[in-house]
KOLKE-496150 format. One line per 5 residues: their letters; for each residue x, y, z of C-alpha. Coordinates in steps of 0.001 Angstrom, whole numbers, plus 524288, in hexadecimal, padded with zeros to 5 digits. Layout:
<atoms>
A = X Y Z ~ ...
</atoms>
This chain:
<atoms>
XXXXX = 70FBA 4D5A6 E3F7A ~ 70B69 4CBEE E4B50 ~ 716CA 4C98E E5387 ~ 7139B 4B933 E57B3 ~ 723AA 4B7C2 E5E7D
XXXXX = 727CE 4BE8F E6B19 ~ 72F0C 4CA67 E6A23 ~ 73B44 4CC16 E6188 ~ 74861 4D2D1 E64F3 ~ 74C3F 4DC4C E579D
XXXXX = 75858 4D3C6 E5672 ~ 74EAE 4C700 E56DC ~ 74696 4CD3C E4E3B ~ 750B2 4D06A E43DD ~ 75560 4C319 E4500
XXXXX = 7473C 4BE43 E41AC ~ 744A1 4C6DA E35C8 ~ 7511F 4C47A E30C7 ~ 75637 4D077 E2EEE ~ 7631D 4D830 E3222
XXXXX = 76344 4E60F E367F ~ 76835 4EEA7 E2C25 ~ 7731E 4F87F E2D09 ~ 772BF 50684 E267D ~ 771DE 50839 E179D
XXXXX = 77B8A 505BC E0F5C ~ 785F0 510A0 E10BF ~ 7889E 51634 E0410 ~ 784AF 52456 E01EF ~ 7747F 5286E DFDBF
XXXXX = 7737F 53522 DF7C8 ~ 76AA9 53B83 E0024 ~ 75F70 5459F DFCCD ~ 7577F 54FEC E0565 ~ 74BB0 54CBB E0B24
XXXXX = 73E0E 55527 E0E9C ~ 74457 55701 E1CF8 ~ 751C6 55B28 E19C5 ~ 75D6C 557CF E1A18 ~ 762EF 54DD9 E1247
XXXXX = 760AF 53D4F E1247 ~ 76524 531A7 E0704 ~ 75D66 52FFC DFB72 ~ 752A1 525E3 DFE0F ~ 75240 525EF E0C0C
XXXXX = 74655 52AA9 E13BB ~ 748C8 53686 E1C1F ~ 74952 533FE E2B66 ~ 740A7 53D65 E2ECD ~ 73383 542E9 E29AA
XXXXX = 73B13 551DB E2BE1 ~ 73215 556FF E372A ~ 7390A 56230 E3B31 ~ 73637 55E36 E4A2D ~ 73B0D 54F8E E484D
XXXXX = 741B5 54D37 E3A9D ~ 74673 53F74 E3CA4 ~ 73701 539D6 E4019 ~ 7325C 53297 E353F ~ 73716 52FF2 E2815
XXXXX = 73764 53465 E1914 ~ 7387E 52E37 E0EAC ~ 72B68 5256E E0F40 ~ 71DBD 5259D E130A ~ 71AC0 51C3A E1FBB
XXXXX = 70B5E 51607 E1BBC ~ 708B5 50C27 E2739 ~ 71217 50521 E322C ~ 70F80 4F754 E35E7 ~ 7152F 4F66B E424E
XXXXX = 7171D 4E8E8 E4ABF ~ 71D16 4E7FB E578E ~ 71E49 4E0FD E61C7 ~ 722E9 4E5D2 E7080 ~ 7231E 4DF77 E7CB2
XXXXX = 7206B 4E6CA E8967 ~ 7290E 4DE98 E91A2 ~ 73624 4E013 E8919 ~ 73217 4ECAE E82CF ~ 7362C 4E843 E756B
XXXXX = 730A5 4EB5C E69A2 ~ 73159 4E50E E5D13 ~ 72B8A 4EAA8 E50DE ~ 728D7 4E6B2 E4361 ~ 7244F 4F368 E3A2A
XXXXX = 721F8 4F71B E2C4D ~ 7212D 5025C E2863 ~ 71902 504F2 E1B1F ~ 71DC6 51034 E12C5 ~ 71E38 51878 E0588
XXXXX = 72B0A 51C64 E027C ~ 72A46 52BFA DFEF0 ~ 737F8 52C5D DF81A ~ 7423D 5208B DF42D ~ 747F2 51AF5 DFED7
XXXXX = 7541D 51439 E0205 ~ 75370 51690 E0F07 ~ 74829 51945 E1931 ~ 74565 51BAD E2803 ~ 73C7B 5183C E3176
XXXXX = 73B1A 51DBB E400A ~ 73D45 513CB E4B34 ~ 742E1 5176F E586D ~ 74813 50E65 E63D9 ~ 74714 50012 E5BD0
XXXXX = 75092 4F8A1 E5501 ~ 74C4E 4F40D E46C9 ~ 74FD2 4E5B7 E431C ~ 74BBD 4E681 E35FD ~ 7477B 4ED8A E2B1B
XXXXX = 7403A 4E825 E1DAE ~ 73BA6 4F26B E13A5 ~ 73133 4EC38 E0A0B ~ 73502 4DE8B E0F0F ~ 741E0 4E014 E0CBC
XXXXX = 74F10 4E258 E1895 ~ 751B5 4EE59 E1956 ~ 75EC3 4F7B5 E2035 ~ 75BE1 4FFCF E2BCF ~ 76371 506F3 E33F1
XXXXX = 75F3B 511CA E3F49 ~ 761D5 5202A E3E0B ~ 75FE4 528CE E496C ~ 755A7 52683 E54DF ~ 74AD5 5218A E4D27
XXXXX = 74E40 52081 E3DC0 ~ 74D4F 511CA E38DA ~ 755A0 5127D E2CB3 ~ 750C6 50AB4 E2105 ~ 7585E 504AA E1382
XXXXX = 74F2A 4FB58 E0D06 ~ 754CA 4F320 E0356 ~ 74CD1 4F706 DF8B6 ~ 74B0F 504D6 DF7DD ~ 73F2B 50C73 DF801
XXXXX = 73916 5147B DEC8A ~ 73060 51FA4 DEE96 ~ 7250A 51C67 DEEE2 ~ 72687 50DF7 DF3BB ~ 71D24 50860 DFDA3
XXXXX = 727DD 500C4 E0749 ~ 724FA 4F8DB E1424 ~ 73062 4FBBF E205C ~ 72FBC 4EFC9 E2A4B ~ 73826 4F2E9 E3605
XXXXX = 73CE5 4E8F9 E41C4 ~ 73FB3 4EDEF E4D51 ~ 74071 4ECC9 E5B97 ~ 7440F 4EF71 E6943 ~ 73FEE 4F90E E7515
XXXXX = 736C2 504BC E6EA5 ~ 73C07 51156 E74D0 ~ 73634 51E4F E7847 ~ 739DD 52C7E E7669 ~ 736F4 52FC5 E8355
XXXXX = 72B3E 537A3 E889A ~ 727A7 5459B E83B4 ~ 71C51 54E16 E873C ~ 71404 54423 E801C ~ 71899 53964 E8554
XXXXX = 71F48 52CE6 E809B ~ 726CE 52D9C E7297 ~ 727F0 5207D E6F1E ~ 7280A 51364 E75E8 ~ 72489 51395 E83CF
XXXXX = 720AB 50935 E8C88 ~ 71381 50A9B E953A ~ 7102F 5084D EA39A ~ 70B5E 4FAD0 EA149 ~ 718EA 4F634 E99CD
XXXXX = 712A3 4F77A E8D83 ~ 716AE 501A0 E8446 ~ 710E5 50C68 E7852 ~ 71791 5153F E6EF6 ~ 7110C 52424 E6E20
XXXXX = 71874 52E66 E6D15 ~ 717F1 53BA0 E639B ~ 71FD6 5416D E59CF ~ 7267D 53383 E5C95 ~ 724B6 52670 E5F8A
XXXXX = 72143 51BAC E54C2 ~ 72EF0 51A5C E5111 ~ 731CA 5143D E601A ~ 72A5F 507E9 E5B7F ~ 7297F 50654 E4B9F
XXXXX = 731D7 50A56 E4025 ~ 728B5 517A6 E3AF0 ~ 72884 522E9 E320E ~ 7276A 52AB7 E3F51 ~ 7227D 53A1C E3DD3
XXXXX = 712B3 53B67 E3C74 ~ 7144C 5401E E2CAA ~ 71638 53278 E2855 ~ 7083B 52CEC E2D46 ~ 705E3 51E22 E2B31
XXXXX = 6FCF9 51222 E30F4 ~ 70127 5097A E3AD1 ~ 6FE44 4FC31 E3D77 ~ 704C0 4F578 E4BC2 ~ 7061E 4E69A E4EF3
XXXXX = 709DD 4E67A E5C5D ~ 70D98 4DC76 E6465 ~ 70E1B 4DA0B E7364 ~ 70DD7 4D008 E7D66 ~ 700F4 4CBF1 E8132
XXXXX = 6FAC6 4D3C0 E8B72 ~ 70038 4E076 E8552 ~ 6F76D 4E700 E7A5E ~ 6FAA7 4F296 E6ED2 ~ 6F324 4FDD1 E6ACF
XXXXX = 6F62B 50608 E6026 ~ 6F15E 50E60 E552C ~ 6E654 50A40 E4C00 ~ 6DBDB 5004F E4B37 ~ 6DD6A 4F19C E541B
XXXXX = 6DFD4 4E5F6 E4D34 ~ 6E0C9 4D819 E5446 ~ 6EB23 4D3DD E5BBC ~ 6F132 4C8B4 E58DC ~ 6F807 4BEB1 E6537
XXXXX = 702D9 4B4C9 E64B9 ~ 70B85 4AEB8 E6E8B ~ 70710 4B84C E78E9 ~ 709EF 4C5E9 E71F8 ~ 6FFB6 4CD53 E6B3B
XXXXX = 6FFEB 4D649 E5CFA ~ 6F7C4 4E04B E5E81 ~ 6F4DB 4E7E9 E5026 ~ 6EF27 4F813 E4EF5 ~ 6ED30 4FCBE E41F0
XXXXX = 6EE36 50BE4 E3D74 ~ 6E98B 50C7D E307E ~ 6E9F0 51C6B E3169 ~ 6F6A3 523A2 E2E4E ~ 6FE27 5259E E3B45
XXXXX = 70931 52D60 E3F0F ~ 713CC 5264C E45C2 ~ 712ED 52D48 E52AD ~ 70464 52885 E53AF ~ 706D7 51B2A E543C
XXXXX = 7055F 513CC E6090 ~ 70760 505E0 E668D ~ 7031C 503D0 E7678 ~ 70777 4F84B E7BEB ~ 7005E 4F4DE E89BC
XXXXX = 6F5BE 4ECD8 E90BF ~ 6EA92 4F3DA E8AC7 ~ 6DCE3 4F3C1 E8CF8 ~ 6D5D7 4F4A1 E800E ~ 6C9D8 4FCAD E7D31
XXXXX = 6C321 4FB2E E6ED8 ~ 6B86B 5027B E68C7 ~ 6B508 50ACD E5DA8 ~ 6B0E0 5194B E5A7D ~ 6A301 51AE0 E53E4
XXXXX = 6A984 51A01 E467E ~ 6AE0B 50C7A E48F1 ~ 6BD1D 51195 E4BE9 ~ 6C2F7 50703 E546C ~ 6C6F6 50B7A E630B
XXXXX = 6D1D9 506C2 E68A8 ~ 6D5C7 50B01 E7693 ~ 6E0F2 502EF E803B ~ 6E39E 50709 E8D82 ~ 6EDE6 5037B E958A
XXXXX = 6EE59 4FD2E EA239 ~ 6E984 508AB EABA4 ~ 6E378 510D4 EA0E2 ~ 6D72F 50AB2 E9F89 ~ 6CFD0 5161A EA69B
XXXXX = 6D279 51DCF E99A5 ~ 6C8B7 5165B E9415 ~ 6BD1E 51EB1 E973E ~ 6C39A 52BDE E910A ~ 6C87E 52441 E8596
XXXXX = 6B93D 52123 E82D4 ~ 6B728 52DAF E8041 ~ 6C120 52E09 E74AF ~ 6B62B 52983 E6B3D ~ 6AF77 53729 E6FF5
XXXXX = 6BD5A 53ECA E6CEC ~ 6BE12 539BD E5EE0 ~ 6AF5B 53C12 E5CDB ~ 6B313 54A7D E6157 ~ 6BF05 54BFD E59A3
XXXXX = 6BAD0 544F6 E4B5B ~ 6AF71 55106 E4C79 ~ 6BA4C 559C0 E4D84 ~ 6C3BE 55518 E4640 ~ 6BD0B 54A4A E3C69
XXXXX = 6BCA3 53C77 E3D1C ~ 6C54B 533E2 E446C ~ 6D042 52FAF E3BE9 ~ 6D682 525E6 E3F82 ~ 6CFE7 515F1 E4019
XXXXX = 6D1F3 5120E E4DE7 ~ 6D288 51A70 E5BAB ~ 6D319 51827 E69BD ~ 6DD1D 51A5D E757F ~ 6EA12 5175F E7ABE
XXXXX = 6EB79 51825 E8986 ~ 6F6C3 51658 E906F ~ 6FA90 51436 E9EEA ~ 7050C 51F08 E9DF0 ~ 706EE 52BF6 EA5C0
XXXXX = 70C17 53479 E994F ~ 7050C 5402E E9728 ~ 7037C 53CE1 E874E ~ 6F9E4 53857 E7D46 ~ 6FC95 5352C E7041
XXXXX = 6F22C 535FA E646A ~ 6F817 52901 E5F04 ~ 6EFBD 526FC E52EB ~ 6E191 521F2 E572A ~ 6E536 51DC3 E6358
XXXXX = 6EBB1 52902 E6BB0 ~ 6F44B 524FD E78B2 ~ 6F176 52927 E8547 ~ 6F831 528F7 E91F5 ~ 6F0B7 52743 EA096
XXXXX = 6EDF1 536F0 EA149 ~ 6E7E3 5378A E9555 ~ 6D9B1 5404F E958A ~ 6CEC8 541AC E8C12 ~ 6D343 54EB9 E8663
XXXXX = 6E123 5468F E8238 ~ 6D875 53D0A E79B4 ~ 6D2D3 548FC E747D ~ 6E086 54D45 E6EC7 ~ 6E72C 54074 E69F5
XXXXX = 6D8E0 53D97 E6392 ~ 6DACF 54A6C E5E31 ~ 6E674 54503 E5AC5 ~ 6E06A 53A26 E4E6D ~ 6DD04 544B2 E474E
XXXXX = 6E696 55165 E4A97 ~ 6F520 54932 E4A05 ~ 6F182 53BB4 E467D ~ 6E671 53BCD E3AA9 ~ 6ECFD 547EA E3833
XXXXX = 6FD18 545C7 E3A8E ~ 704B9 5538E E3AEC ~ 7102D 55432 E30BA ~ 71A1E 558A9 E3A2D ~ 71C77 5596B E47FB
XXXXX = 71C8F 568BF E4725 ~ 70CEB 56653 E43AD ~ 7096B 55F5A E4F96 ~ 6FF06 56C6D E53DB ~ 6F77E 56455 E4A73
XXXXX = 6F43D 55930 E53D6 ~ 6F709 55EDB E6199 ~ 6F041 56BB5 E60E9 ~ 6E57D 56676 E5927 ~ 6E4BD 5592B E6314
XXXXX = 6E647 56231 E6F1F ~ 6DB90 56C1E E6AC7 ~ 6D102 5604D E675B ~ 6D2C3 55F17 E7751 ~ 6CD62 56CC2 E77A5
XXXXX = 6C1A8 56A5B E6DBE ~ 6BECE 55EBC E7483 ~ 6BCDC 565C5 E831F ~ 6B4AE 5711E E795C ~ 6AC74 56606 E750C
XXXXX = 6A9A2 55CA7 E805E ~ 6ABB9 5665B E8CC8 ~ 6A819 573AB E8610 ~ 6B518 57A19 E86C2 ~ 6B7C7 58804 E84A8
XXXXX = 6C293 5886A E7C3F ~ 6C3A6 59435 E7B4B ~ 6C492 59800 E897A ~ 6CD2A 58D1E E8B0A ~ 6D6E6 591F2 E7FC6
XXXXX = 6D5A9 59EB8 E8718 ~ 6D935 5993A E951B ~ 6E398 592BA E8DA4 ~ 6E868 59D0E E87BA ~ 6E89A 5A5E6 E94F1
XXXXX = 6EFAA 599B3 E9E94 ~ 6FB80 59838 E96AB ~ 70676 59AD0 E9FB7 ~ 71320 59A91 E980B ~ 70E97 5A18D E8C2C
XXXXX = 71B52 5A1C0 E85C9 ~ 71D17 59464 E8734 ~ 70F27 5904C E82EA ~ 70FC3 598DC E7798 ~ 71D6A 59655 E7353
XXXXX = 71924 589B8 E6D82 ~ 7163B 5897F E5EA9 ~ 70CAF 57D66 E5A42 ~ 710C1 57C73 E4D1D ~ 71FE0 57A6F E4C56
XXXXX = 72307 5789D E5A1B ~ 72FD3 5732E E58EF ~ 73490 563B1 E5B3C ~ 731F9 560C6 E685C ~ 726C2 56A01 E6BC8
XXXXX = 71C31 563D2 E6413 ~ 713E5 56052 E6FF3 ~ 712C5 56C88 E7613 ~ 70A5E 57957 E72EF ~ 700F6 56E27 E6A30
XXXXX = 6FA74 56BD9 E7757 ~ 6F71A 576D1 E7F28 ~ 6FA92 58355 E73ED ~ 6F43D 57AA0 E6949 ~ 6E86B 57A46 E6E59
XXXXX = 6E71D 58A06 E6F8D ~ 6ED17 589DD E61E6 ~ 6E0B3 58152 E5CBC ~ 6D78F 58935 E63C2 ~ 6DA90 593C5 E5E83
XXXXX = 6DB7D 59021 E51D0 ~ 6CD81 58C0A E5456 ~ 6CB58 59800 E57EF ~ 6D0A8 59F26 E4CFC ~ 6C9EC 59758 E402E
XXXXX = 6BDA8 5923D E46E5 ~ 6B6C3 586B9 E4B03 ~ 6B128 58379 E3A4E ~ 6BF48 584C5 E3849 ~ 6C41C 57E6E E417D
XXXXX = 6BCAD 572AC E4206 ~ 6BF1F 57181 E3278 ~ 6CC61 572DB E32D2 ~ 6CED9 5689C E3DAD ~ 6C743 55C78 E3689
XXXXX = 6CCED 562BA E269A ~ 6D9E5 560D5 E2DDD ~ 6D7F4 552A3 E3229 ~ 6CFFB 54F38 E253E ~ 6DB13 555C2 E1B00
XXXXX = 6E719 54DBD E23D5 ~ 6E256 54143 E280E ~ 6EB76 53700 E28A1 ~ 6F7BD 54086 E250D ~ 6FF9B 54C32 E28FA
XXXXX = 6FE92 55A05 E2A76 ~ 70548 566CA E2F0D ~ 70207 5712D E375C ~ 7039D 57BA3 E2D35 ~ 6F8FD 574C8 E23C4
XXXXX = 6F02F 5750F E317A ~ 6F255 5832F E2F03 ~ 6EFD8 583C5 E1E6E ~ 6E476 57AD8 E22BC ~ 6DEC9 5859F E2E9A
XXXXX = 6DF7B 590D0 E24D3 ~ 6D71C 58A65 E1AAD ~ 6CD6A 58563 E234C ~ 6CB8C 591C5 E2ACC ~ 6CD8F 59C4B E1F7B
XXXXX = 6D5D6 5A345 E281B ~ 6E36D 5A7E2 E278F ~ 6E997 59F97 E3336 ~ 6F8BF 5A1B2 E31D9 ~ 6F9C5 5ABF5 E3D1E
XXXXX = 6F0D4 5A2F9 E45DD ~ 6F8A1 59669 E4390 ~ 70727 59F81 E4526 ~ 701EA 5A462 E5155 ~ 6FC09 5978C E571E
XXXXX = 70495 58C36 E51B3 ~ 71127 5923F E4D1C ~ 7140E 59C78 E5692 ~ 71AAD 59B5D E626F ~ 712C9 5A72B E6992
XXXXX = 7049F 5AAF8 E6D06 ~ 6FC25 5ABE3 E631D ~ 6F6B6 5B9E0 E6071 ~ 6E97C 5BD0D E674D ~ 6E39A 5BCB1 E581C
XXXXX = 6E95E 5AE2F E588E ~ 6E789 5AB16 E68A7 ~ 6D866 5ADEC E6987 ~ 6D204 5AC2C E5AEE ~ 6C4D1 5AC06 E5A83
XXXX = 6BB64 5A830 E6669 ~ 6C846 5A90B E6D62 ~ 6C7F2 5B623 E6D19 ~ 6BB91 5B7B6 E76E4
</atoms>
């Protein structure tokens, strides 16, 4: 949607559509009926959460999410946001009742399939649904959602922003992981329910928006400017991104004919000359792990002191500090978390160990590292041994999820290196990629997957690495040339 008026107020905006917000459903009594996640909700209404142990109320049941069509339009100087969504879905059961995640914003109206619908808010983040009409299973529906006000933020964690935050210049971006897509559209938010994205964004002229996907033109009218990025890959909702700023624009594209999109923010531009080497890093990494997957790629780099990076899908944000080795992990990233999308959070070994350990194959292949002496040295400087090895990396608990994955994790892929061999190895990484692309999958079917590959019996190896919260026996610590 192109936004040609100045920014709307929600209450402007419901006055324009014509609608009137909605109180709950009707009150008489729904016989309710269990659900895959427990507990107990009413017949024909969605669960409110996807039942991932770590964070049960992210995402939804009850339907299928298949693309988001997002339009908003924010000003810098007011900090106001209004947005305009549809969501696309499949409905996986009947439904007289649905919900979507949004966080922060107030909804001004609701239409399912064209038609007004009730709404109502639940919680911190459930957008409560009763279309007129309901839903079969089965049924192919279309969710538009009005909204609008001041998109908020989580706060920071150890990755950085969760959420909405606003950027040195006064401009503003949304990154954040397990959460943040719900602080700025109505979503289906945990990474099981995948789907594509498309973003109409628009700003006052002089500001500019990046985002996932592939460029399409802009379009400018009474000085504010839609910009439009199209992701016609399956995306999980943490992966999508918007940066709002004063960027400085650099287009290319691989050897394949992928289109390159990198922006920079005012003071970043000296990033430029490492970021030219990210043609080199997916070259590296497709050999490793098979081809690129996804249609567009390039850079996100922001004038901001946080000590993150996010793989957002194709286009991975990074803040001022950011080195080469970082764009090694988050473009590790496309294939191990984003082709590939884990099926709960408990899984999440599968993208950080596997992103933090391409770091490591990348310093074997361009520098002529010893990895083994380094896993050794690694190995021999841990100070707090009880701490370090008191981490597990599969089933770590809620709230330690982005931990051991980074320093642990990488020892932990070593040596499974190690242990089946480099034929193995190397086959199992790219039959990984190839079986999952574009959907879901869990750590223990990493593990049914190892075993085939390698022949080998590998349930002691994976206990003793990945599920255990001690040091691995010497067997298990120095497989293979590790032993030397």
């Amino acid at each position: 949607m192109s936004w040609g008026t100045p920014v709307r107020t929600v209450a402007a905006l419901i006055a324009a559509i014509g609608f009137t917000a909605c109180s709950s459903p009707a009150d008489s009594p729904i016989p309710t009926s269990p659900t895959s996640s427990g507990g107990a909700v009413p017949a024909g209404h969605g669960a409110d959460g996807m039942g991932d142990p770590y964070y049960p109320t992210d995402g939804n049941g009850g339907y299928d999410a298949s693309g988001y069509e997002v339009s908003i339009s924010y000003d810098p100087k007011t900090k106001n946001l209004d947005g305009d969504t549809v969501v696309k879905a499949t409905a996986t059961e009947a439904l007289t009742t649905f919900n979507l995640d949004l966080a922060g914003l107030k909804v001004a109206a609701v239409e399912v399939d064209g038609q007004a619908a009730e709404f109502s808010s639940k919680g911190d983040h459930e957008l409560v649904i009763t279309p007129k009409t309901p839903i079969v299973k089965g049924a192919a529906f279309a969710t538009r959602v009005r909204y609008g006000g001041e998109p908020t933020s989580d706060g920071d964690d150890t990755l950085g922003p969760e959420g909405w935050k606003i950027s040195k210049s006064g401009g503003a971006f949304a990154a954040g992981q397990p959460h943040s897509a719900a602080h700025w559209f109505p979503v289906n938010d945990h990474p099981r329910d995948k789907a594509t994205f498309k973003l109409a964004a628009r700003v006052p002229d002089g500001w500019s928006v990046v985002s996932n996907g592939r460029e399409e033109p802009s379009v400018t009218a009474d000085g504010w400017t839609t910009f439009h990025w199209v992701e016609s890959n399956p995306m999980a909702s943490y992966l999508a991104t918007v940066g709002i700023d004063k960027w400085t624009f650099e287009r290319s594209t691989l050897p394949g004919g992928v289109p390159v999109v990198n922006a920079y923010a005012p003071g970043v531009e000296d990033k430029r000359a490492m970021q030219a080497r990210m043609p080199e890093v997916i070259e590296f990494l497709s050999a490793k792990l098979g081809p690129y997957p996804f249609s567009s790629a390039g850079g996100i780099y922001l004038y901001e002191n946080n000590s993150f990076a996010l793989e957002t899908q194709g286009r991975p944000i990074y803040a001022r500090r950011t080195e080469l080795g970082l764009v090694v992990h988050e473009y590790a990233h496309q294939w191990f978390g984003n082709s590939v999308s884990i099926k709960n959070w408990a899984d999440i070994c599968l993208n950080e160990c596997f992103a933090s350990y391409a770091e490591w194959l990348w310093d074997e292949a361009k520098d002529g590292a010893d990895l083994d002496e380094r896993y050794r040295t690694e190995i021999a400087d841990i100070d707090d041994a009880e701490r370090f090895w008191g981490r597990t990396l599969y089933d770590m608990g809620a709230g330690n999820e982005f931990g051991a994955v980074y320093d642990k994790g990488q020892l932990a892929v070593h040596a499974f290196r190690r242990q089946i061999g480099d034929p193995a190895f190397d086959r199992l990484l790219k039959e990984w990629v190839m079986k999952h692309k574009d959907g879901n999958a869990s750590w223990p079917e990493f593990e049914e997957m190892a075993i085939s590959v390698s022949g080998q019996d590998l349930r002691a190896f994976f206990d003793a690495w990945f599920r255990s919260d001690r040091i691995p026996a010497d067997d298990f610590l120095y497989p293979g040339s590790l032993r030397g």
